[in-house]
BABATI-939614 format. One record per residue: residue in one letter; x, y, z of N, C-alpha, C in turn. Coordinates in steps of 0.1 Angstrom, whole numbers, plus 5000, padded with zeros to 4 digits. Layout:
! residues N
AXYZXYZXYZ ...
//
This chain:
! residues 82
X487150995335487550925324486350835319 X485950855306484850785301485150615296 X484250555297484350405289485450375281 X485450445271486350465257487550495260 X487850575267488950645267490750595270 X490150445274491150395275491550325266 X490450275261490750215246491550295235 X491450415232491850505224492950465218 X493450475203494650405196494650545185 X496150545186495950655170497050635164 X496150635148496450515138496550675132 X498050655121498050765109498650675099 X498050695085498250635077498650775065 X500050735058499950845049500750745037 X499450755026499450735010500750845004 X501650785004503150824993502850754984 X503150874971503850854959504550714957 X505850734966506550654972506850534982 X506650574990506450495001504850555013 X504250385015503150435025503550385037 X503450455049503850495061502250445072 X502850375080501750345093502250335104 X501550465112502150505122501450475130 X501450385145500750345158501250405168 X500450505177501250555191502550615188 X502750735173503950775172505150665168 X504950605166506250505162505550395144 X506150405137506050385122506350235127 X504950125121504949995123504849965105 X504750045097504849985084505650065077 X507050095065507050135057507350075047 X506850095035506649975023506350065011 X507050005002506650084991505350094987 X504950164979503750224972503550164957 X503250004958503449934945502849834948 X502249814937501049614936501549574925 X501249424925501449364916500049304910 X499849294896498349254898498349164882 X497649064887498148944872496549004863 X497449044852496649094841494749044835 X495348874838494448784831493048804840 X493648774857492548764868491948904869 X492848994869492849114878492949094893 X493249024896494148974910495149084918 X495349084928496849114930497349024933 X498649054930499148924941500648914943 X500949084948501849104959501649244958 X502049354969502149444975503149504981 X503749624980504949664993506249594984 X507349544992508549504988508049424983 X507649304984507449204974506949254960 X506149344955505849364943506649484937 X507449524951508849644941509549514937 X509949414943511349304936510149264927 X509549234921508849204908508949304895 X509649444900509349534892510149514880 X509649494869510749454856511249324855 X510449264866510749114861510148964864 X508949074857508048984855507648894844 X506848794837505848804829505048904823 X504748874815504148924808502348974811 X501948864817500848874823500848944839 X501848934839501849064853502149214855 X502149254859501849424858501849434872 X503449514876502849604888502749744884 X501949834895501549924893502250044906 X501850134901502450244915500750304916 X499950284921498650334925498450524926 X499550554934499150704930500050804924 X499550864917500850944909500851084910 X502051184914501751304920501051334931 X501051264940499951264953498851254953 X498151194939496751184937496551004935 X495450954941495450824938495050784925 X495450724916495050684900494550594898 X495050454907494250354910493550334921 X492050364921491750304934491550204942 X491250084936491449954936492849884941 X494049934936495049904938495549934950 X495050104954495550144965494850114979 X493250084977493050014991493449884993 X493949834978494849704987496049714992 
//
């Protein structure tokens, strides 16, 4: 057994449409929607996941959430690594 080997973690992360998924050691520690919120004026975010789905449609005017990838392709990229 080498140095490393014990350290080893495996991390799968899958970018949904829908919902993004994070998976640690087989067991799903994140699922959260696939949605930012991002205030227009700043270009900010400022919410992510459930919090910026309950914003959805009711917001201001100066806010804007977004769904980052559309058809399995990422459209925003900015949005989606946050």
């Amino acid at each position: 057994m080498g140095f490393f080997d014990f350290m080893t973690e495996d991390i799968a992360i899958d970018l949904g449409t829908a919902n993004t998924l994070i998976i640690h050691n087989d067991k799903v520690v994140i699922d959260s929607p696939s949605i930012v919120a991002r205030d227009r004026v700043t270009g900010k975010i400022i919410a992510v996941g459930k919090e910026a789905n309950m914003m959805q449609g009711k917001t201001h005017e100066n806010i804007k959430t977004i769904r980052p990838l559309k058809d399995g392709v990422i459209a925003d990229f900015d949005a989606s690594e946050r």
